[in-house]
Structure formats: structure tokens, C-alpha cells
C-alpha positions in Angstrom: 19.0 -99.8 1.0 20.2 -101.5 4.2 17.5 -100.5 6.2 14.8 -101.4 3.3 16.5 -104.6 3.8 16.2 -105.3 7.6 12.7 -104.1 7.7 11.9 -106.8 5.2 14.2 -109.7 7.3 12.0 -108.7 10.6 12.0 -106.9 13.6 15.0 -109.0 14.6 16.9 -110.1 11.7 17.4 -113.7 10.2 16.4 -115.0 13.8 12.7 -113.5 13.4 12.5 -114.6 10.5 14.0 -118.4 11.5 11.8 -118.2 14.2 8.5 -118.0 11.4 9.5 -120.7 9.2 10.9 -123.4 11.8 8.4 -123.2 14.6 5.4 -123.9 12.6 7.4 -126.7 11.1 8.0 -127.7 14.0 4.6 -128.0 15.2 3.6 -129.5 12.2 3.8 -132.9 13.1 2.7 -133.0 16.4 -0.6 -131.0 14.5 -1.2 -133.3 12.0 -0.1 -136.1 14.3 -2.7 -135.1 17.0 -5.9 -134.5 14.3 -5.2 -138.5 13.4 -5.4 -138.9 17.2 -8.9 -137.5 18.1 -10.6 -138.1 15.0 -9.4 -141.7 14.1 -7.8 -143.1 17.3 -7.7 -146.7 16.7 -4.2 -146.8 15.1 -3.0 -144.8 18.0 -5.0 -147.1 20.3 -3.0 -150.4 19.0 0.7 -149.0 19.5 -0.2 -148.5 22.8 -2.3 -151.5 23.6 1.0 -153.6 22.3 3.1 -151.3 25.0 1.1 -151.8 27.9 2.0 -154.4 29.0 5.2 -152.9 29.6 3.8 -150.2 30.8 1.9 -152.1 33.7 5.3 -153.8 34.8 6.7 -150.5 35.0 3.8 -149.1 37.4 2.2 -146.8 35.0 -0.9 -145.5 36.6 -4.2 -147.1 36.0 -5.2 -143.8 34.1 -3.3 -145.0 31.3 -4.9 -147.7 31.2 -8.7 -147.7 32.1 -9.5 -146.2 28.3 -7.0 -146.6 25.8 -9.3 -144.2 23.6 -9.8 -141.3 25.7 -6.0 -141.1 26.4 -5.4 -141.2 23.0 -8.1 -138.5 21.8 -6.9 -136.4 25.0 -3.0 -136.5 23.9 -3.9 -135.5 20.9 -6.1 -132.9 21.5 -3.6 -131.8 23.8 -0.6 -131.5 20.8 -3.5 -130.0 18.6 -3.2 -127.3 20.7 -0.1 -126.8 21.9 1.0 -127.2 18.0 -1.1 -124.6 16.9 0.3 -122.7 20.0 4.0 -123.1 18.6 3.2 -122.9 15.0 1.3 -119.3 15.3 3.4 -118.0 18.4 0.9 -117.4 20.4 2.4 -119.2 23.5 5.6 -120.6 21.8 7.5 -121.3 24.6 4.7 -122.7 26.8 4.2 -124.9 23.8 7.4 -126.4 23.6 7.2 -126.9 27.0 3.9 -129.1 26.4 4.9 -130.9 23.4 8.4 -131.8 24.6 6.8 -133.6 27.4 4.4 -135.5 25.2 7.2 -136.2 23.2 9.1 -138.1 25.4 6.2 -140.9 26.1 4.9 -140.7 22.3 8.4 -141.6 20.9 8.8 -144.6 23.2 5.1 -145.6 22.3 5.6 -145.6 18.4 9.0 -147.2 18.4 9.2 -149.8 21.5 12.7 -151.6 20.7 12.6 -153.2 23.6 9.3 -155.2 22.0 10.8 -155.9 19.1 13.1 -158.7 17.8 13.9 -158.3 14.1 15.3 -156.2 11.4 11.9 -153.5 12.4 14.5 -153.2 15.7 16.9 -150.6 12.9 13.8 -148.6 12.2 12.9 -148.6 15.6 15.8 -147.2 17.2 16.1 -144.8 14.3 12.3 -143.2 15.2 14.1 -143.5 19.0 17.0 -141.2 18.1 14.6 -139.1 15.8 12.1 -138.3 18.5 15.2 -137.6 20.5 16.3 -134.9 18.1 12.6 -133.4 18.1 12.7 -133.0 21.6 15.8 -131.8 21.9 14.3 -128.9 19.2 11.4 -128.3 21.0 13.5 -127.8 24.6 15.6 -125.0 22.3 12.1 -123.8 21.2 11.4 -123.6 25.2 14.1 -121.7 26.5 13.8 -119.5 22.9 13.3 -115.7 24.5 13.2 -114.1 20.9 16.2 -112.1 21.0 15.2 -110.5 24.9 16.5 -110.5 28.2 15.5 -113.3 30.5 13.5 -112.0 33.9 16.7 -113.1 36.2 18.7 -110.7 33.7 16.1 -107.9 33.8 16.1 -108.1 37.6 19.9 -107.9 37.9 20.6 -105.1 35.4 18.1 -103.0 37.7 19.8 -103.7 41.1 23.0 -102.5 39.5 21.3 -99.8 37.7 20.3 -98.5 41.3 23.0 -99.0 42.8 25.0 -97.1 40.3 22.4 -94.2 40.2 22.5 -94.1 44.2 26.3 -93.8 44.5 26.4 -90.9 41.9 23.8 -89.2 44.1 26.3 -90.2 46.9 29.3 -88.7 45.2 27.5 -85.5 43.7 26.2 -85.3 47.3 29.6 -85.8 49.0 31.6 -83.0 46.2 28.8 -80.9 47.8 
């Protein structure tokens, strides 16, 4: 009964199976988010032409802004794929990687408090603190191993491991 039970939870337990359900919901915005971008950019096009301004003081390269459309259509193709990436698992942690750092410059694009001067400032810094919290999931998506060892671990636990098997060769050796 208990092992008809963790064969239906996953290879891992709950965590496999946390791992199904939250990654793709996860990604789910940044998905949905990104299709808007490349196939209807102009909304996208006007949060940023209303930072730029900003963004020019700041010394943003001219990349950002030669062609407000391309950027736009390129970031979002760009979390159209890492999204899918995270949401299927193909390259989870790579995704989260990629979307974290997309994250940082789309949350201060969408909800520029320093632009604005009335009661919008609330919902402003609440999107802030929100994008915050999504990027603080997807770096906990990033460093997510799935239940295994990291490489650094791996590479230590073989050192010792030879250097325990070589000093019982010594001591077998040595008892003669």
C-alpha cells in the first residue's frame, strides 16, 4: 500500500510532484506575458516609451532604445521560451536563470514609482514588491537540483571516497 502510494506521488515524493504543478505556474505568466509581447507589442511599447526617459538619464545603452518594437518582440520571445523551458522542464534551471533576469528590468518597466505621483503610486509599489517575490521564486527555481547532489558535492564525496579506499589498501597492505 505504501509503496503503491509513493510510486503514484513520483519518483521523489511530494517535491516531484511540487516541482510539476509550481514550475509551470510559474512560467505561466512570463508565457502568456511574452505571446502579448511578440504578437501585439504596442502596449508593451508604451510602458517603456514612458520609462525611457529615465532610462537615458541612467545610461541605458542605445540598444534599448533605437527600436522600442524589436526589444519588445525579442523579450518576449525570449520569456516564450524560457517559460516553456520552466513549465515542461526541459531546462528548468537554465530557465529560471533567464527569466529571473528579465524579471528584474520588466518589473521596474510595468510599475515605475518613481514616474508616478498619485494614489496609482500604492499599486505601483505593490507590482514592485510582487515582481520581487517572482523573482525571488524563480532564483529558488534556479538553484532547484531536484532532490540531487550538486557537482561541487559529487566532486568531494569522490576525493574522500579515494582516499578512504587508498588507506584501506594501505592498511590491508601494511597487516601484510
Amino acid at each position: 500500500m505504501v509503496l503503491a502510494a509513493s510510486a503514484a506521488v513520483g519518483e521523489d515524493g511530494p517535491m516531484s510532484l511540487l516541482r510539476r504543478v509550481v514550475r509551470p505556474m510559474l512560467a505561466a505568466p512570463f508565457i502568456i506575458d511574452g505571446l502579448d509581447a511578440v504578437l501585439h507589442p504596442s502596449r508593451h511599447v508604451e510602458k517603456l516609451e514612458r520609462v525611457l526617459p529615465t532610462l537615458e538619464k541612467a545610461g541605458a545603452p542605445p540598444v534599448l532604445t533605437s527600436d522600442a518594437v524589436m526589444l519588445t518582440r525579442a523579450t518576449g520571445a525570449v520569456s516564450v521560451a524560457a517559460g516553456i523551458g520552466l513549465a515542461t522542464g526541459a531546462a528548468p534551471r537554465s530557465s529560471a536563470v533567464v527569466l529571473a533576469a528579465l524579471n528584474l528590468p520588466l518589473t521596474l518597466v510595468n510599475n515605475p514609482v518613481w514616474a508616478i505621483e498619485d494614489a496609482a503610486r500604492a499599486e505601483a509599489v505593490s507590482g514592485l514588491v510582487r515582481g520581487g517575490a517572482v523573482g525571488a521564486g524563480l532564483l529558488l527555481a534556479a538553484v532547484d537540483r531536484g532532490g540531487r547532489p550538486s557537482l561541487g558535492w559529487r566532486i568531494r564525496n569522490s576525493r574522500r571516497q579515494r582516499e578512504a579506499m587508498a588507506a584501506a589498501y594501505s592498511s590491508a597492505a601494511a597487516r601484510g
